[in-house]
PDB file of N, CA, C and O in Angstrom:
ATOM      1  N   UNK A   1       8.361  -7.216 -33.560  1.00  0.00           N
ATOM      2  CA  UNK A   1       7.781  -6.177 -32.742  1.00  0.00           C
ATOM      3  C   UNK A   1       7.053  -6.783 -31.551  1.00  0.00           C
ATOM      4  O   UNK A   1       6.546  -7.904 -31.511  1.00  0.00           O
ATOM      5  N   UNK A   2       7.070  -6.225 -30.963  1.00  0.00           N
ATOM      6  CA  UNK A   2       6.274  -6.342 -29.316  1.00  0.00           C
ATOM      7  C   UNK A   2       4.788  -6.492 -29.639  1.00  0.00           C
ATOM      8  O   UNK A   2       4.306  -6.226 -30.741  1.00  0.00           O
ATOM      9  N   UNK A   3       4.076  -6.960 -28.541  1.00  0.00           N
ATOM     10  CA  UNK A   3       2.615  -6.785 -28.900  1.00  0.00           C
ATOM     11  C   UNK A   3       1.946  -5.570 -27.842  1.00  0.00           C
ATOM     12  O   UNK A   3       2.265  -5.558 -26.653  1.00  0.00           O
ATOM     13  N   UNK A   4       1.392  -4.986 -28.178  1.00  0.00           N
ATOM     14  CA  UNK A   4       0.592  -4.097 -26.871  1.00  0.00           C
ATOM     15  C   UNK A   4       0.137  -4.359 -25.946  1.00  0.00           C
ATOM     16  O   UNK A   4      -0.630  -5.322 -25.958  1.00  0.00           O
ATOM     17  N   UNK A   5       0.381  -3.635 -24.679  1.00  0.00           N
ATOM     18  CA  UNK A   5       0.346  -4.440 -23.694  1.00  0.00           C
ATOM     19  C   UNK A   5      -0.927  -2.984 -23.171  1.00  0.00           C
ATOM     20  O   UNK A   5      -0.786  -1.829 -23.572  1.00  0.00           O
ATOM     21  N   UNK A   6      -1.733  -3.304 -22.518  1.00  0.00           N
ATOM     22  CA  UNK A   6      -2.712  -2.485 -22.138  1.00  0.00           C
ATOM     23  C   UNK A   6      -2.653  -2.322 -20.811  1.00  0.00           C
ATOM     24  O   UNK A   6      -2.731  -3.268 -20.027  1.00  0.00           O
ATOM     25  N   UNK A   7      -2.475  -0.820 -20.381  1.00  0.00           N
ATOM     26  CA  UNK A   7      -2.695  -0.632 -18.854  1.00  0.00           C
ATOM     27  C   UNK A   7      -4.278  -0.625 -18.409  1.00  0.00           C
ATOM     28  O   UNK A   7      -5.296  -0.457 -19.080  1.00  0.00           O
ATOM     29  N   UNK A   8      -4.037  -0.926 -16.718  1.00  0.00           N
ATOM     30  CA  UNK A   8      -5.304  -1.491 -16.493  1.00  0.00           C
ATOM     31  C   UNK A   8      -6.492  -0.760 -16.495  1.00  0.00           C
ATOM     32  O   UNK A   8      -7.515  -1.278 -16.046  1.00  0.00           O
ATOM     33  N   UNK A   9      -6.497   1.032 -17.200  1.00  0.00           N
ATOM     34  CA  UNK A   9      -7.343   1.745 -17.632  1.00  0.00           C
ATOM     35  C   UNK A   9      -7.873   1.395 -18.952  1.00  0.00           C
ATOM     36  O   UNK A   9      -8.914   1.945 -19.309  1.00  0.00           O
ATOM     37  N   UNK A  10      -7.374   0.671 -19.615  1.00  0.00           N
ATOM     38  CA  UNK A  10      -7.114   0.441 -20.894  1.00  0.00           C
ATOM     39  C   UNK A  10      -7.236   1.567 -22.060  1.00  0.00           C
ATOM     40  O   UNK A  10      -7.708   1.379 -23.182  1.00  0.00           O
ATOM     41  N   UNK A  11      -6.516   3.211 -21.358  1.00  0.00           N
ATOM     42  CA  UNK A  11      -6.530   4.250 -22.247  1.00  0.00           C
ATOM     43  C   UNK A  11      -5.575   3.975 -23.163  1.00  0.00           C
ATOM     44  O   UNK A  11      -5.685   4.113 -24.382  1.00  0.00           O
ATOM     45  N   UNK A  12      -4.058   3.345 -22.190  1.00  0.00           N
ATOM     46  CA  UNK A  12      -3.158   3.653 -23.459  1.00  0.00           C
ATOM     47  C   UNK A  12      -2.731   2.058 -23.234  1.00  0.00           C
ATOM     48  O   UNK A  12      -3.173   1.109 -22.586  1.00  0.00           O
ATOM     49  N   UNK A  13      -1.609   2.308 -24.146  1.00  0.00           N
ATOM     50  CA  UNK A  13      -0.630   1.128 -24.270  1.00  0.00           C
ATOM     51  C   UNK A  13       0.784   1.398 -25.008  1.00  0.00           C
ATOM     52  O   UNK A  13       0.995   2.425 -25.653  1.00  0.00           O
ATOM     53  N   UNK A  14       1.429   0.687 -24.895  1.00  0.00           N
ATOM     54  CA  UNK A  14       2.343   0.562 -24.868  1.00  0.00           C
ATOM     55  C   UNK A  14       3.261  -0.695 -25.565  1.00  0.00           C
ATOM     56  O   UNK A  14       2.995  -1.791 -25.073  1.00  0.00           O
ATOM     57  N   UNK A  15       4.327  -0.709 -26.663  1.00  0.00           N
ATOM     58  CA  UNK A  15       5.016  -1.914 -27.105  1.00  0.00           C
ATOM     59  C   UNK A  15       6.362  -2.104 -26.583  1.00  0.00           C
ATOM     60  O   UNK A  15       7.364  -1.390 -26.643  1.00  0.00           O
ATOM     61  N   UNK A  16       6.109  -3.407 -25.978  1.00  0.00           N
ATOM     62  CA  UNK A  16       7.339  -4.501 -25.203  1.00  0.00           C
ATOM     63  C   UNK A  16       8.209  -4.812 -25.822  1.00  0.00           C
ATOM     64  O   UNK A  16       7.963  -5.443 -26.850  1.00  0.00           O
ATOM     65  N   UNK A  17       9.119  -4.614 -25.594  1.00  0.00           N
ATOM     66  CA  UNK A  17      10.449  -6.214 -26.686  1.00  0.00           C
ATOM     67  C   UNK A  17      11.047  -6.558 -25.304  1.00  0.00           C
ATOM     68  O   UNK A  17      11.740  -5.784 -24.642  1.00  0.00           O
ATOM     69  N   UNK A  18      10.625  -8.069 -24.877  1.00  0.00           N
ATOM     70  CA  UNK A  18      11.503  -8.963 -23.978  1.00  0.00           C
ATOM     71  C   UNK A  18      11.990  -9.847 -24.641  1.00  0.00           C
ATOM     72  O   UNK A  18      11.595 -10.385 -25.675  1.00  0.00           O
ATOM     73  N   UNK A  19      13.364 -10.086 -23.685  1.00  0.00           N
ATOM     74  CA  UNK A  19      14.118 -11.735 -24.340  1.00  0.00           C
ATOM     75  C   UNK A  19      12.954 -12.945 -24.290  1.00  0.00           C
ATOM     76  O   UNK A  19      12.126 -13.036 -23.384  1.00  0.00           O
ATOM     77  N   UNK A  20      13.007 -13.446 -24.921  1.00  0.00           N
ATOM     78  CA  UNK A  20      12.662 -14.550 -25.470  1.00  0.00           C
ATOM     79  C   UNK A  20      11.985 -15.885 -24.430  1.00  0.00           C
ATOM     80  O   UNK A  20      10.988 -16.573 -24.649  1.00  0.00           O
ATOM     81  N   UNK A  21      12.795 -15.921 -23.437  1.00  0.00           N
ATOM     82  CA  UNK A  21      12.496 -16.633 -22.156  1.00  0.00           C
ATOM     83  C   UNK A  21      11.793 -16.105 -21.194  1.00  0.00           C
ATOM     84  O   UNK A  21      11.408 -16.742 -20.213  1.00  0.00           O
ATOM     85  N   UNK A  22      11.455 -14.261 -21.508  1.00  0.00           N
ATOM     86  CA  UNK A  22      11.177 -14.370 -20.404  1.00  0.00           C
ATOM     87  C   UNK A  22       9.668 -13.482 -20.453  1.00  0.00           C
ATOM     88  O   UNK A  22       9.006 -13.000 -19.534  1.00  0.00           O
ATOM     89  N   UNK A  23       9.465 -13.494 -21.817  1.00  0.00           N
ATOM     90  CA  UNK A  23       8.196 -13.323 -22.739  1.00  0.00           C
ATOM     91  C   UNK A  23       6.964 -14.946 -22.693  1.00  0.00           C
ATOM     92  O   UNK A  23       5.742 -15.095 -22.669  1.00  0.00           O
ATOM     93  N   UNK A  24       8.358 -16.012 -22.702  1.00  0.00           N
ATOM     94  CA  UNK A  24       7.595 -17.464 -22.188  1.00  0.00           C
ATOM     95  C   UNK A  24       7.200 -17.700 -21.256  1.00  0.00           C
ATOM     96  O   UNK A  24       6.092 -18.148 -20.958  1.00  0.00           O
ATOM     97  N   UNK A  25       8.435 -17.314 -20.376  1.00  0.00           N
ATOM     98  CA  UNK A  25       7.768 -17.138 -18.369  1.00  0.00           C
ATOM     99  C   UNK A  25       6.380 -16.332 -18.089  1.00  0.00           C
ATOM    100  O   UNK A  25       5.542 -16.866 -17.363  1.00  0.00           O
ATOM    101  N   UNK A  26       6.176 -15.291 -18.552  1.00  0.00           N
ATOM    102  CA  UNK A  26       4.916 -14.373 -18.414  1.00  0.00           C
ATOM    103  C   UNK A  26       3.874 -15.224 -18.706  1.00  0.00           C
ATOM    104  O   UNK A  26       2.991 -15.588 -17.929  1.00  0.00           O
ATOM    105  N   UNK A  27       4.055 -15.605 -20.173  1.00  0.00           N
ATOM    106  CA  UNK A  27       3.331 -16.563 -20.666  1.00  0.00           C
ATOM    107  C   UNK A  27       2.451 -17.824 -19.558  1.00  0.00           C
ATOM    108  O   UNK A  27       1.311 -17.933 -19.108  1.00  0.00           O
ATOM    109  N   UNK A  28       3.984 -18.769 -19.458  1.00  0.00           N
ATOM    110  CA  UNK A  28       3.094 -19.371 -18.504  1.00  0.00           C
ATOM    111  C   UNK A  28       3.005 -18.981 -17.347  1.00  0.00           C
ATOM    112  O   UNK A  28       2.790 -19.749 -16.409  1.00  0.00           O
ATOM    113  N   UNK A  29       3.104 -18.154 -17.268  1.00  0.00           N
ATOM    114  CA  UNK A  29       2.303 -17.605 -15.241  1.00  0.00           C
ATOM    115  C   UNK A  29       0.907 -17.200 -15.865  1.00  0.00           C
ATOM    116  O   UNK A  29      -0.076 -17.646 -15.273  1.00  0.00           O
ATOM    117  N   UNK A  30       0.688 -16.413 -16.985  1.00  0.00           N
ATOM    118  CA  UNK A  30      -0.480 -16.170 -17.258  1.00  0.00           C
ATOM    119  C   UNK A  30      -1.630 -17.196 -17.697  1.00  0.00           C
ATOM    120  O   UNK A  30      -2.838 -16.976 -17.788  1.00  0.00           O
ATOM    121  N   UNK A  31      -0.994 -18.256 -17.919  1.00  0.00           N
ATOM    122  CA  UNK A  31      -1.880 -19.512 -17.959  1.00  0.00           C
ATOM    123  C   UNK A  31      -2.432 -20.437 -16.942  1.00  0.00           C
ATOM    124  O   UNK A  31      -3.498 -21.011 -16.717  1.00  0.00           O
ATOM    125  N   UNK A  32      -1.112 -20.324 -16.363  1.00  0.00           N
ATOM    126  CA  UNK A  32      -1.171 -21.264 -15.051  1.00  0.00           C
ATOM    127  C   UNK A  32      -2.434 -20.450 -14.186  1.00  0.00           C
ATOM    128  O   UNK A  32      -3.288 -21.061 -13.544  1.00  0.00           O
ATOM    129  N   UNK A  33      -2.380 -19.176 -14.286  1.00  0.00           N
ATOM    130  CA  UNK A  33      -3.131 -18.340 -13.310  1.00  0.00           C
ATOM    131  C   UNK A  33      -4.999 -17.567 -13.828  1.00  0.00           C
ATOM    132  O   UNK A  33      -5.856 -16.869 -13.284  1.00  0.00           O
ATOM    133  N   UNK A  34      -4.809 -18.229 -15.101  1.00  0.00           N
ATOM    134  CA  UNK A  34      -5.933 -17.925 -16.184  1.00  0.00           C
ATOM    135  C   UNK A  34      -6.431 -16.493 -16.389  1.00  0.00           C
ATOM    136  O   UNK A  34      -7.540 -15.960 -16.351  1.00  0.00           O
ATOM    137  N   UNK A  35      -4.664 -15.907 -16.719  1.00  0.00           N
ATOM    138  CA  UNK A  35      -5.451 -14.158 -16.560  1.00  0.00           C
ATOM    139  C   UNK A  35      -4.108 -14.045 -18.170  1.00  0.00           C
ATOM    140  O   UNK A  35      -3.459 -14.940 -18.712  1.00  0.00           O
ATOM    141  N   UNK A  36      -4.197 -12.290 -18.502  1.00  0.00           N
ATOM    142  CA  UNK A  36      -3.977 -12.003 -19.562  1.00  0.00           C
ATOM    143  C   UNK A  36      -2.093 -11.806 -18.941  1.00  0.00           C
ATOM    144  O   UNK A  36      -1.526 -11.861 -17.849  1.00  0.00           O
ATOM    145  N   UNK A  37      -1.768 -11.613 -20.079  1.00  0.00           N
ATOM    146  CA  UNK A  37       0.073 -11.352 -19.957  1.00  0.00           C
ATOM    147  C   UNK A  37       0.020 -10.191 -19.542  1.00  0.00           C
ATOM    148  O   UNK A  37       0.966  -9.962 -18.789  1.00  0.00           O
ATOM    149  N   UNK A  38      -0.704  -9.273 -19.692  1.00  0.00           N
ATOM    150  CA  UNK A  38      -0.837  -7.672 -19.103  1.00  0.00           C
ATOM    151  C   UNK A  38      -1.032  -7.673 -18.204  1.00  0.00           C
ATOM    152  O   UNK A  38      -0.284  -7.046 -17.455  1.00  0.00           O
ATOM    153  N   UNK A  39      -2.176  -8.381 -17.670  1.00  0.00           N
ATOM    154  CA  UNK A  39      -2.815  -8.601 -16.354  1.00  0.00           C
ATOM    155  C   UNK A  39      -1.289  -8.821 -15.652  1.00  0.00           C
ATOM    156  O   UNK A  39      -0.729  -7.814 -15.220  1.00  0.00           O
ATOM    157  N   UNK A  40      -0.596 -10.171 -15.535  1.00  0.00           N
ATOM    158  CA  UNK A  40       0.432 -10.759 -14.705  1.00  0.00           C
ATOM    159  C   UNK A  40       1.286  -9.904 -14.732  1.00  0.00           C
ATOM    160  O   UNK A  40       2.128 -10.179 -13.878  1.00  0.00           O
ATOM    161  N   UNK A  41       1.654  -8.532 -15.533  1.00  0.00           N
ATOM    162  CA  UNK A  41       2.753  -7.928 -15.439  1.00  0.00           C
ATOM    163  C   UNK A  41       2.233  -6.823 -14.287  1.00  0.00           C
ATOM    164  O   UNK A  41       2.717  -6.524 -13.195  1.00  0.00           O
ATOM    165  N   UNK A  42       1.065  -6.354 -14.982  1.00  0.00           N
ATOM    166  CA  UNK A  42       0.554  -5.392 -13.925  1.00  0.00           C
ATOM    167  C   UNK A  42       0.680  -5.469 -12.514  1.00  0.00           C
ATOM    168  O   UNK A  42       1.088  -4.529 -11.832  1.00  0.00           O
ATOM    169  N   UNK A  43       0.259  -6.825 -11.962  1.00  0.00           N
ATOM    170  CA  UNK A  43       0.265  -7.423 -11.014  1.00  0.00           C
ATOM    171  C   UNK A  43       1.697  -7.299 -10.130  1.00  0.00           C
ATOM    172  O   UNK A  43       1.879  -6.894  -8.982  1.00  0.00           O
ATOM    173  N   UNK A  44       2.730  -7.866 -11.241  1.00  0.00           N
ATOM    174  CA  UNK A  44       3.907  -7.884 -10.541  1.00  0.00           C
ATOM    175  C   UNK A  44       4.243  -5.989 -10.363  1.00  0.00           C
ATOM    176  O   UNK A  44       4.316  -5.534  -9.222  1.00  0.00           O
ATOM    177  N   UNK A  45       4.418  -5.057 -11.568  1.00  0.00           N
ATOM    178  CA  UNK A  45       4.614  -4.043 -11.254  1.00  0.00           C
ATOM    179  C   UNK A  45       3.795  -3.293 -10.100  1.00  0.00           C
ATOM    180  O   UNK A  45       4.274  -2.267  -9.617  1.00  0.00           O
ATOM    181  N   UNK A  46       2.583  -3.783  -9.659  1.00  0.00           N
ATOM    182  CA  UNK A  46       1.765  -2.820  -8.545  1.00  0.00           C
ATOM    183  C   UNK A  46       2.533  -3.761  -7.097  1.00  0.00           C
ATOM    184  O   UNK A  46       2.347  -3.202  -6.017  1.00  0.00           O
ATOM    185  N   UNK A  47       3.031  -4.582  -7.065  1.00  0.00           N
ATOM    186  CA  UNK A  47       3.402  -5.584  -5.737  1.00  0.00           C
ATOM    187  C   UNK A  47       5.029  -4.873  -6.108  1.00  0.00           C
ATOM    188  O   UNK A  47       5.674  -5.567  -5.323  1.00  0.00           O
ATOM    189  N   UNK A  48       5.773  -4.231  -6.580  1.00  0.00           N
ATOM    190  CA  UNK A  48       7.231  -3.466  -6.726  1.00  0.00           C
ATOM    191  C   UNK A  48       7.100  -2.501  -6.141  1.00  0.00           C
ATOM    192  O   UNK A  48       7.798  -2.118  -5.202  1.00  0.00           O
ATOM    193  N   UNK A  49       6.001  -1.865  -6.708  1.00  0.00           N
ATOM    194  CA  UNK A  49       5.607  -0.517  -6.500  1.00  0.00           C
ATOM    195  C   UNK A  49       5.445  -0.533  -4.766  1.00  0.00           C
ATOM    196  O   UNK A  49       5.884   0.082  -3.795  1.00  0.00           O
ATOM    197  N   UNK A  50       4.665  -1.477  -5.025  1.00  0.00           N
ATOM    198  CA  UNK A  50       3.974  -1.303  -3.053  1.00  0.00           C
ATOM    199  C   UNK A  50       4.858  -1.638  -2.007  1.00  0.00           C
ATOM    200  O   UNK A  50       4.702  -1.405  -0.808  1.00  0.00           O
ATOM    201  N   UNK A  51       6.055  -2.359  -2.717  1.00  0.00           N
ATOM    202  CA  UNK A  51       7.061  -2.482  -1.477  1.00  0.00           C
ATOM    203  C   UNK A  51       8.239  -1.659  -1.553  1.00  0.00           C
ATOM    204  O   UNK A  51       9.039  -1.430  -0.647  1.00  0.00           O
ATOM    205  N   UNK A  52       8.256  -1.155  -2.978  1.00  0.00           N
ATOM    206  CA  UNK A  52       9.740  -0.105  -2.660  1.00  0.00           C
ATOM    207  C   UNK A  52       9.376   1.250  -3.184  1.00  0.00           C
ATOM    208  O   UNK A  52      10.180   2.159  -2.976  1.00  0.00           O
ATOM    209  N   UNK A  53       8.129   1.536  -3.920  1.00  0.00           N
ATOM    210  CA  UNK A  53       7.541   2.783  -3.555  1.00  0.00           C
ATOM    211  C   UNK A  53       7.589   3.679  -5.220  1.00  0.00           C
ATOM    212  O   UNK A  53       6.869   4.618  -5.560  1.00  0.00           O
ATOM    213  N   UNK A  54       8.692   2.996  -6.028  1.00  0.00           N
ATOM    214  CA  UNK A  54       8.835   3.444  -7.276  1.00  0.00           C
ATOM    215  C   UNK A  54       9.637   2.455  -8.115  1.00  0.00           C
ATOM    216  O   UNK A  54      10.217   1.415  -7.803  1.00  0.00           O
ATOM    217  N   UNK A  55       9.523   2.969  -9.048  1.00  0.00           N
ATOM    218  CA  UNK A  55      10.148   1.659 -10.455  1.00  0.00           C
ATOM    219  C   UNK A  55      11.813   2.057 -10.289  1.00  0.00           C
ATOM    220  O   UNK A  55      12.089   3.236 -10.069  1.00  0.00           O
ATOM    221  N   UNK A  56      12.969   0.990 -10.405  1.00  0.00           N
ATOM    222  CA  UNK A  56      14.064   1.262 -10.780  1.00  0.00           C
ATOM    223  C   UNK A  56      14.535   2.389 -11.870  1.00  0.00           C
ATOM    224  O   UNK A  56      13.707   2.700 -12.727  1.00  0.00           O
ATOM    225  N   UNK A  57      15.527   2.874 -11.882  1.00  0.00           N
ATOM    226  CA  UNK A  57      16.386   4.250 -13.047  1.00  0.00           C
ATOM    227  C   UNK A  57      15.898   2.747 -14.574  1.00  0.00           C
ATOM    228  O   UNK A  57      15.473   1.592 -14.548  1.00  0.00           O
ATOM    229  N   UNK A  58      16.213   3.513 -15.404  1.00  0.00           N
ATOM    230  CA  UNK A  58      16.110   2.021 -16.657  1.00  0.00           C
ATOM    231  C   UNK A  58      17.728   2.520 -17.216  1.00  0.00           C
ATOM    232  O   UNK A  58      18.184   3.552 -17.707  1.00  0.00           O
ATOM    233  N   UNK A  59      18.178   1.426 -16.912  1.00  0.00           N
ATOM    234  CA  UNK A  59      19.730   1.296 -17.615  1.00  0.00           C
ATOM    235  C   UNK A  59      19.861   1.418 -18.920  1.00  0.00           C
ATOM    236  O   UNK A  59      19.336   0.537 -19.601  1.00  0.00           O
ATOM    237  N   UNK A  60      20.507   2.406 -19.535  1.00  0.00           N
ATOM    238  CA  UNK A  60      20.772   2.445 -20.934  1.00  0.00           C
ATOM    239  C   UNK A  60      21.390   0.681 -21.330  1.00  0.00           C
ATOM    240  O   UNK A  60      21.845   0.035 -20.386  1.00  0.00           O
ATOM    241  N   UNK A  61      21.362   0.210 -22.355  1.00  0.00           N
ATOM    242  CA  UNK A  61      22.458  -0.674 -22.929  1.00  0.00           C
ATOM    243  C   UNK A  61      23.270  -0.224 -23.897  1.00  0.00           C
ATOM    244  O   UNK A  61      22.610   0.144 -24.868  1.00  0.00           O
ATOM    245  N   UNK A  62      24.558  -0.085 -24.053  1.00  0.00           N
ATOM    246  CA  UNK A  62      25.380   0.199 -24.798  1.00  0.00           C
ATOM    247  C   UNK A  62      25.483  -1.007 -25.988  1.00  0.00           C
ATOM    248  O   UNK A  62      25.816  -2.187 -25.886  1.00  0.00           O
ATOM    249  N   UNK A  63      25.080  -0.251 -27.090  1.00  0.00           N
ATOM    250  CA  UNK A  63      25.862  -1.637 -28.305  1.00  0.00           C
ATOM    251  C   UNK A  63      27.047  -1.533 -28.392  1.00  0.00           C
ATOM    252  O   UNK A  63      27.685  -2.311 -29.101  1.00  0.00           O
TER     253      UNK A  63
END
């Protein structure tokens, strides 16, 4: 299972499942940068947001 990831209200949250590599990448950006894995995602999602204005459709995956 995912771990909870807290938005930056910290009302709600929410559980993740990323691949494996790229749950490590977060990881170390969040070290390198001495902030939380929530924090660095947040970060990247508000700098998406601010340049294209909304989040991508989310692609189903077919099994």
């Amino acid at each position: 299972m995912g771990r909870p990831v807290l938005y930056p209200e910290g009302r709600a949250q929410m559980n993740v499942i990323v691949p494996k590599n790229v749950k490590r990448g977060f990881e170390k950006i969040a070290r390198q940068r001495t902030r939380s894995v929530s924090q660095v995602i947040t970060i990247i999602l508000r700098s998406y947001l601010q340049e294209h204005g909304e989040l991508p459709e989310r692609e189903e995956v077919k099994a």
